[in-house]
C-alpha positions as CSV (number, residue, x, y, z in Angstrom):
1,X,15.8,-22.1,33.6
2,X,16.5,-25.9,34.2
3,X,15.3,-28.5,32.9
4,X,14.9,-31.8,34.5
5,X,18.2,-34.1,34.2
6,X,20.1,-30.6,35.7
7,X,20.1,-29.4,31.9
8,X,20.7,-25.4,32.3
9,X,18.9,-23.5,29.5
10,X,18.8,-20.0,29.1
11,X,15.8,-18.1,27.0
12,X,16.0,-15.8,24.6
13,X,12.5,-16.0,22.3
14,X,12.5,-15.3,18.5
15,X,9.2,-14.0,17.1
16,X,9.7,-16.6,14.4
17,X,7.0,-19.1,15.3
18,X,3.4,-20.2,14.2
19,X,0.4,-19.7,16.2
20,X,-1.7,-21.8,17.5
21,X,0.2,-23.9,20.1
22,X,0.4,-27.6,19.1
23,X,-0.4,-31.0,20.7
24,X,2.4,-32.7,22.4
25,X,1.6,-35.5,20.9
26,X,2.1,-33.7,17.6
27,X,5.6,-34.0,18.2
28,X,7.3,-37.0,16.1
29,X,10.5,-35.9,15.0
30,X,13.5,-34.0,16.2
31,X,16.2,-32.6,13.1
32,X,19.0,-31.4,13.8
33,X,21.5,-28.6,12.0
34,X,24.0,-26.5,11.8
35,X,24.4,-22.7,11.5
36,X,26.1,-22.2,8.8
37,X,27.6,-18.7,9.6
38,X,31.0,-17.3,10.0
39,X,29.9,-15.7,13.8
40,X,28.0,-17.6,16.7
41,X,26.2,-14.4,17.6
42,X,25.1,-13.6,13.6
43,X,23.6,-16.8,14.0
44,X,21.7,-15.9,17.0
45,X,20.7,-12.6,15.7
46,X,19.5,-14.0,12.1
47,X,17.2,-16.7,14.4
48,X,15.4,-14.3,16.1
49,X,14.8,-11.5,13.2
50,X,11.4,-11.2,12.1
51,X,12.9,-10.6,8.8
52,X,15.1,-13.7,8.1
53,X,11.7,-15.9,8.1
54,X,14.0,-18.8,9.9
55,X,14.2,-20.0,13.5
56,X,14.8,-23.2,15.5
57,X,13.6,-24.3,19.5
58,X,17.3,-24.9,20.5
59,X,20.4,-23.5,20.1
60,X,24.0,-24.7,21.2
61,X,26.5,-22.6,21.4
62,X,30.6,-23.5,21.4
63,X,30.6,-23.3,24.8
64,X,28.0,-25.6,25.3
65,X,25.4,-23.4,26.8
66,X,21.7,-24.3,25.0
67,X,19.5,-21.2,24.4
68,X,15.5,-21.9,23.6
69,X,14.6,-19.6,21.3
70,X,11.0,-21.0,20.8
71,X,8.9,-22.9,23.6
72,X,8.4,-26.8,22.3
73,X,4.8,-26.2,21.8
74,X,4.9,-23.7,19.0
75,X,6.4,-24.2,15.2
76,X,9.3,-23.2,14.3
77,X,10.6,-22.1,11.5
78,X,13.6,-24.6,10.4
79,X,13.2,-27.7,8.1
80,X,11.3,-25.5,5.2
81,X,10.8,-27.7,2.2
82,X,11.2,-31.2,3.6
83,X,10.1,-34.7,3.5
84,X,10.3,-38.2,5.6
85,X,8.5,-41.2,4.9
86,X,4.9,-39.8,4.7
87,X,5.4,-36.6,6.3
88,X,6.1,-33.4,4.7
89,X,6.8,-29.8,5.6
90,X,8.1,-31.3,9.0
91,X,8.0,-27.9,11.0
92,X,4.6,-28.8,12.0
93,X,5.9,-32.1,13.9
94,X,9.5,-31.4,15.0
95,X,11.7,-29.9,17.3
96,X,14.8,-28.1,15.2
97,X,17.9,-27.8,17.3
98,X,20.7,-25.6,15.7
99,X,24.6,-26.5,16.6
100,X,26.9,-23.4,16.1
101,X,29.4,-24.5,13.2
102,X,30.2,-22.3,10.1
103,X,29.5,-25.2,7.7
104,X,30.5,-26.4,4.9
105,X,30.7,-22.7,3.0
106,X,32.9,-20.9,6.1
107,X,35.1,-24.1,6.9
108,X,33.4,-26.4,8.6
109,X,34.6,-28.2,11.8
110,X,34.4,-30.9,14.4
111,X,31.7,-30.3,17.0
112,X,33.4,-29.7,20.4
113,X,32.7,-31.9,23.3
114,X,30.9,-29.2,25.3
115,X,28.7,-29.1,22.3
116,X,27.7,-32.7,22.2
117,X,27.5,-33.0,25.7
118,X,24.9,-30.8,26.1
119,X,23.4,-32.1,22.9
120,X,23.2,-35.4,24.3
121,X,21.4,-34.0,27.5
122,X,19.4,-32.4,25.2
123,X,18.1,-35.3,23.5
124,X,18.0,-37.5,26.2
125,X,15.4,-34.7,27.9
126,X,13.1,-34.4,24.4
127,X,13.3,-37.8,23.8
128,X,11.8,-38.8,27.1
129,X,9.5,-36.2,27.1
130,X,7.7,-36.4,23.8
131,X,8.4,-39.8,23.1
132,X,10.1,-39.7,19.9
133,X,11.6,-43.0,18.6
134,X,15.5,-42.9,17.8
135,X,14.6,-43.4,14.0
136,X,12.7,-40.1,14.5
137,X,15.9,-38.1,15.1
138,X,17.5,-36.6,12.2
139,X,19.8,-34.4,10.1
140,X,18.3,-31.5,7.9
141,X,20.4,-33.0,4.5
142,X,17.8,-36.3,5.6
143,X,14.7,-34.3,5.3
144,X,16.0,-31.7,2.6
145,X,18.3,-33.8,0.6
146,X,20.1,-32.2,-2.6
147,X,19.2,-28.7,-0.9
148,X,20.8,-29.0,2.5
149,X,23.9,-30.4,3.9
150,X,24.1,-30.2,7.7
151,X,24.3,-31.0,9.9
152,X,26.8,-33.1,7.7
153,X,29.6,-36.0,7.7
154,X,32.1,-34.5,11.3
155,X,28.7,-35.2,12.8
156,X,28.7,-37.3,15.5
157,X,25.8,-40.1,14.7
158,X,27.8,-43.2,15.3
159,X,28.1,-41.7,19.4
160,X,24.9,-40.9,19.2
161,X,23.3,-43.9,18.7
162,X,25.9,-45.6,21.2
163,X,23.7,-43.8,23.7
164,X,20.4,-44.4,22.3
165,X,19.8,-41.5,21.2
166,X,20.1,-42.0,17.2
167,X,19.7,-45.1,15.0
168,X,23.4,-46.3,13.3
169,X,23.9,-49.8,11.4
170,X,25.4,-52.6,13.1
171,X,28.1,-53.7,10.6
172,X,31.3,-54.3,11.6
173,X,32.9,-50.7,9.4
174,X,36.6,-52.7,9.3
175,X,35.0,-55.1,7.5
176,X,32.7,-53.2,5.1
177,X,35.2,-50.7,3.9
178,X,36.9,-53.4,1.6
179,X,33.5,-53.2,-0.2
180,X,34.0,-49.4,-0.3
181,X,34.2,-47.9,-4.2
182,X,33.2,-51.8,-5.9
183,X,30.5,-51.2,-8.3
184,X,27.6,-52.7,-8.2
185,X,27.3,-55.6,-11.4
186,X,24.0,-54.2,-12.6
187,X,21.4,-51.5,-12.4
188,X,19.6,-53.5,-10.8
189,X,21.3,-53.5,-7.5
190,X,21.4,-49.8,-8.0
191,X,17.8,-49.9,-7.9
192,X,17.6,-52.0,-4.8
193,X,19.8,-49.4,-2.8
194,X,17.4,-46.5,-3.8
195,X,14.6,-48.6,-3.2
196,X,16.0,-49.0,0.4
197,X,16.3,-45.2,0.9
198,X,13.1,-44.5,-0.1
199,X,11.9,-47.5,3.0
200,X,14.7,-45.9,5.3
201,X,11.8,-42.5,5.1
202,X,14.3,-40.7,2.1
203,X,12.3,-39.3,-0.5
204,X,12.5,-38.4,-4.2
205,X,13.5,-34.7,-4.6
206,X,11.2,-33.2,-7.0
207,X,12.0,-31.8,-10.5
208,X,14.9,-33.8,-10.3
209,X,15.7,-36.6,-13.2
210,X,16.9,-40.0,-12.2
211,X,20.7,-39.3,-12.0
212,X,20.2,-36.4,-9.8
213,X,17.9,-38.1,-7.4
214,X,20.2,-41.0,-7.2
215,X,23.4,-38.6,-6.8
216,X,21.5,-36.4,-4.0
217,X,20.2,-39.1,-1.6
218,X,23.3,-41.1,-2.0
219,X,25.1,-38.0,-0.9
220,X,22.4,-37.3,2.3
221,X,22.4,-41.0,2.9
222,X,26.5,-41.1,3.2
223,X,26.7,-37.6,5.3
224,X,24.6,-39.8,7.8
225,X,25.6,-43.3,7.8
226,X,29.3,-43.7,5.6
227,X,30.7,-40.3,6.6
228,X,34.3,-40.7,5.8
229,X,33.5,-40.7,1.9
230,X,30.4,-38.7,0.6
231,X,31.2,-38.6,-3.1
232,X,27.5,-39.5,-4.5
233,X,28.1,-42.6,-5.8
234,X,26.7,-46.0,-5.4
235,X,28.9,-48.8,-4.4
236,X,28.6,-52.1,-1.9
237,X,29.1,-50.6,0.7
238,X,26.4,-48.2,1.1
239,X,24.2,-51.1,-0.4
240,X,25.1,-53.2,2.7
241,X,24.6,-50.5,5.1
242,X,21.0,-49.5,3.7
243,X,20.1,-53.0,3.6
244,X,21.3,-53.5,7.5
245,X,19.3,-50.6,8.4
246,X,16.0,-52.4,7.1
């Protein structure tokens, strides 16, 4: 089929959905992952059986070509345990769009240009159509930090939000990576930069003590916004890129 914009999609329907159809205007949020699988067509298979409990609306293959698996207006089965800002368990008001790579486990890689292409036409299409606000589009480690890790740090954000179709900070990165690794002088500061997640729309993980929490959204918060070092840790730099998002 094709959608407006000349985006080709082809169907191929999972039973992996809940009934009854939603609202349109249900629809806040679109997250985006990755497979995770050595094979593009394991990945396909495990979407659409019944017994794998998991499913998404889109998929991209390497070649670029986008499959539907689930029509927009019913839930899929993708962002399991997750939170953002007020919203929780965000199957109910998403759209999940899967983006063949094996992931961190099977050697993750750069997303090919054929992939982003069509993942910006994608967007582009969803976006206008359900309305969703750039600050609504996001990664599965973002919902599901400290469980999940993808769609993960070769993502393409930055690009993204060059063409509208993600939210990025606005710092000059030449100029921000000599704060890169300087400590923070107190706690307090620390404090301040989780505080900032937390308005960003990250959420405590539950069960988790302080350290852990702090360790786990640092790491989500650097796979989305200061992707060329994700090693948990607070310094200035992420400080002045949370504090530029607010």
């Amino acid at each position: 089929m094709y959608l407006k914009m000349g985006l080709k999609v082809a169907t191929s329907y999972s039973h992996n959905f809940n009934l009854p159809k939603r609202l349109k205007k249900r629809i806040k949020f679109i997250i985006i992952h990755y497979t995770g699988m050595k094979k593009e067509s394991d990945a396909i298979k495990r979407l659409q059986d019944p017994r794998s409990k998991v499913s998404s609306h889109y998929l991209i293959k390497n070649s670029g070509e986008i499959i539907n698996l689930i029509p927009d207006l019913y839930e899929a089965w993708h962002a399991g345990v997750s939170s953002w800002k007020h919203f929780k368990y965000l199957n109910k008001d998403s759209i999940g769009i899967e983006v063949t790579n094996p992931g961190h486990q099977y050697g993750y890689r750069n997303f090919s240009s054929k992939q982003i292409f069509s993942l910006k036409k994608l967007l582009s299409f969803l976006i206008k159509k359900y309305k969703i606000k750039k600050k609504c589009i996001l990664g599965h480690s973002d919902i599901s930090p400290g469980r999940k890790k993808d769609p993960g740090e070769k993502f393409p954000w930055k690009l993204l939000a060059r063409n509208k179709l993600a939210f990025w900070h606005n710092l000059n990165e030449k100029k921000i990576k000599k704060f890169r690794n300087e400590n923070l002088l107190m706690n307090f500061e620390q404090n301040i930069f989780l505080k900032n997640l937390n308005k960003i729309g990250y959420n405590n993980i539950k069960g988790f003590n302080y350290i852990k929490n702090s360790k786990y959204l640092t790491m989500a918060f650097q796979r989305r916004f200061r992707q060329n070092l994700v090693n948990g840790k607070i310094d200035k730099e992420c400080l002045l890129i949370s504090k530029n998002l607010l």
